[in-house]
Biotite code that builds the C-alpha atoms (Angstrom):
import biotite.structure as struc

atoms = struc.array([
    struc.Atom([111.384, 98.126, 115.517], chain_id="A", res_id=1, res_name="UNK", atom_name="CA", element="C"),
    struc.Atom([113.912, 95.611, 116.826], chain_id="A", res_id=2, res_name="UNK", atom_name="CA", element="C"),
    struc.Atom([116.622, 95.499, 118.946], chain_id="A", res_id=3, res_name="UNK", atom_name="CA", element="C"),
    struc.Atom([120.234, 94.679, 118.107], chain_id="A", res_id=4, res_name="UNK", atom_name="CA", element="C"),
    struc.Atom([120.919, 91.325, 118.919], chain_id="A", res_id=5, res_name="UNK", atom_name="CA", element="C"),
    struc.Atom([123.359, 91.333, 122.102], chain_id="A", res_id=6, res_name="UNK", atom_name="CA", element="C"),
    struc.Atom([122.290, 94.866, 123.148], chain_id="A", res_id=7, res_name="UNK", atom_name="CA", element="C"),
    struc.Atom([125.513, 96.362, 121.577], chain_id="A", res_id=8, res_name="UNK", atom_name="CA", element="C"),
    struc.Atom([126.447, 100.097, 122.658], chain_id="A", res_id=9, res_name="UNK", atom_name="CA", element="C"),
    struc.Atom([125.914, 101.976, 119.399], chain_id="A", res_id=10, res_name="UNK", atom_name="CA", element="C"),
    struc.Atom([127.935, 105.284, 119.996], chain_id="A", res_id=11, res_name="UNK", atom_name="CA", element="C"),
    struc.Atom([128.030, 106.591, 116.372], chain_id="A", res_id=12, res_name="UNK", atom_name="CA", element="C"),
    struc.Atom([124.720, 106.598, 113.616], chain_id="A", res_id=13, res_name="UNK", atom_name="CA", element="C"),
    struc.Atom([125.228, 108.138, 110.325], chain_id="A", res_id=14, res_name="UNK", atom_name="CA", element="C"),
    struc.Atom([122.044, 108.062, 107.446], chain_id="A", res_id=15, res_name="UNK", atom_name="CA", element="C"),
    struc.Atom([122.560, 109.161, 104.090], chain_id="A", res_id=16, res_name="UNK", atom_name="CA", element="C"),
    struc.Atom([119.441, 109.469, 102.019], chain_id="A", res_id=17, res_name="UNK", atom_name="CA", element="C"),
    struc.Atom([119.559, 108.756, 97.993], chain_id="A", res_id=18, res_name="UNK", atom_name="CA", element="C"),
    struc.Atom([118.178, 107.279, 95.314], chain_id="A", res_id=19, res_name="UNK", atom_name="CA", element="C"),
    struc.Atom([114.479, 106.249, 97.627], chain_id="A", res_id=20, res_name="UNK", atom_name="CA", element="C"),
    struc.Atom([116.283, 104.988, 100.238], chain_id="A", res_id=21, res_name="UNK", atom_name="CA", element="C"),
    struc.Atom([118.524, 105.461, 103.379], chain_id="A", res_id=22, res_name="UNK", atom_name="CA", element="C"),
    struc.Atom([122.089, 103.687, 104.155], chain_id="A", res_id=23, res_name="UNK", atom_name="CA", element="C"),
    struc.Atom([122.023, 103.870, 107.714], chain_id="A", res_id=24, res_name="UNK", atom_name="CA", element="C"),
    struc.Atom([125.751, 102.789, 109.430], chain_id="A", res_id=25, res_name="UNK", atom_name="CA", element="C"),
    struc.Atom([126.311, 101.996, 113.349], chain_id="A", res_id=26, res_name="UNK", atom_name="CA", element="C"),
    struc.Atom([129.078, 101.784, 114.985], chain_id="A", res_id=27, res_name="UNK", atom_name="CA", element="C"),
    struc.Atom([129.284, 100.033, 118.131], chain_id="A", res_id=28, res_name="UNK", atom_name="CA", element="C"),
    struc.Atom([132.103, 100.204, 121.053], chain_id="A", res_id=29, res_name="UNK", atom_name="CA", element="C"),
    struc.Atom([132.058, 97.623, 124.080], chain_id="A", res_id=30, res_name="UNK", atom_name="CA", element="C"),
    struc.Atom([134.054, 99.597, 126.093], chain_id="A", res_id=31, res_name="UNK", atom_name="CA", element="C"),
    struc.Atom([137.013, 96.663, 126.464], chain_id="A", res_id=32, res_name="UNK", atom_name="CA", element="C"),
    struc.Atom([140.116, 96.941, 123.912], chain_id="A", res_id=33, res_name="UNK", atom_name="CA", element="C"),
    struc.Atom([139.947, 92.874, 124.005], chain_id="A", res_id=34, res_name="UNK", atom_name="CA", element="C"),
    struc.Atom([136.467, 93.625, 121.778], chain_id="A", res_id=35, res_name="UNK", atom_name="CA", element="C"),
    struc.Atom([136.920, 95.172, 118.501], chain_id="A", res_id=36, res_name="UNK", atom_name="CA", element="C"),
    struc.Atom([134.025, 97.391, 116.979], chain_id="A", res_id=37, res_name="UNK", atom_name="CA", element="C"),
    struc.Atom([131.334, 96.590, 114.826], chain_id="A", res_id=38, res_name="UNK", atom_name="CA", element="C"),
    struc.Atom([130.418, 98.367, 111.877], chain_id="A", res_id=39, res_name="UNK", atom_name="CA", element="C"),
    struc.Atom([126.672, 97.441, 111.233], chain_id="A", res_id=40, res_name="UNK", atom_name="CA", element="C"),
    struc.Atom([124.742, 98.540, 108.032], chain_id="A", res_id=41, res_name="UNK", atom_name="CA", element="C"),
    struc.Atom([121.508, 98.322, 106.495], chain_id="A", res_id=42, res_name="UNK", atom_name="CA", element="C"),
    struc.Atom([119.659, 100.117, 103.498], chain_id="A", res_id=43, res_name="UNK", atom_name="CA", element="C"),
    struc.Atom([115.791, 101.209, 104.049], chain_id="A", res_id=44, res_name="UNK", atom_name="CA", element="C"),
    struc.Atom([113.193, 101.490, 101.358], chain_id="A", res_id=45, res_name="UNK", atom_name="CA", element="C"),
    struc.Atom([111.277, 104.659, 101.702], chain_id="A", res_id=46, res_name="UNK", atom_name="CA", element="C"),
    struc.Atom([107.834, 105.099, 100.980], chain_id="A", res_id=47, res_name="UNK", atom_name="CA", element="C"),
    struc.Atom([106.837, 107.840, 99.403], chain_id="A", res_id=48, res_name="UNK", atom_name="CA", element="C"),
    struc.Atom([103.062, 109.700, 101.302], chain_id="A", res_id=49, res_name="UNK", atom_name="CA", element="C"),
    struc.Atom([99.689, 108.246, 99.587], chain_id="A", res_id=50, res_name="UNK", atom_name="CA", element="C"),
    struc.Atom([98.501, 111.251, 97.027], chain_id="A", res_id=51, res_name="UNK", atom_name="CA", element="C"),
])
C-alpha cells in the first residue's frame, strides 16, 4: 500500500467490480475554492483464491 502523493484529502471512494477487476475512483477536496478537485482512478487486477 502507498500513499497518495501530496497527502490529498480523499472525501469520496467509489469501487465497481467487473469483468476480474475493480475501477476504484477518488475524489479529493482541499478545502480552498482557489484548489479545484481531483478525480483520481485506477483499475485493480483481482486474483482469484488458489484451488
Amino acid at each position: 500500500m502507498h500513499s497518495l502523493q501530496g497527502a490529498p484529502k480523499v472525501e469520496g471512494i467509489a469501487v465497481n467490480v467487473a469483468g476480474g477487476g475493480a475501477n476504484v475512483c477518488l475524489v479529493t477536496d482541499a478545502d480552498d475554492p482557489r484548489i479545484a478537485l481531483s478525480l483520481l482512478l485506477l483499475r485493480l487486477q483481482l486474483r482469484r483464491p488458489p484451488s
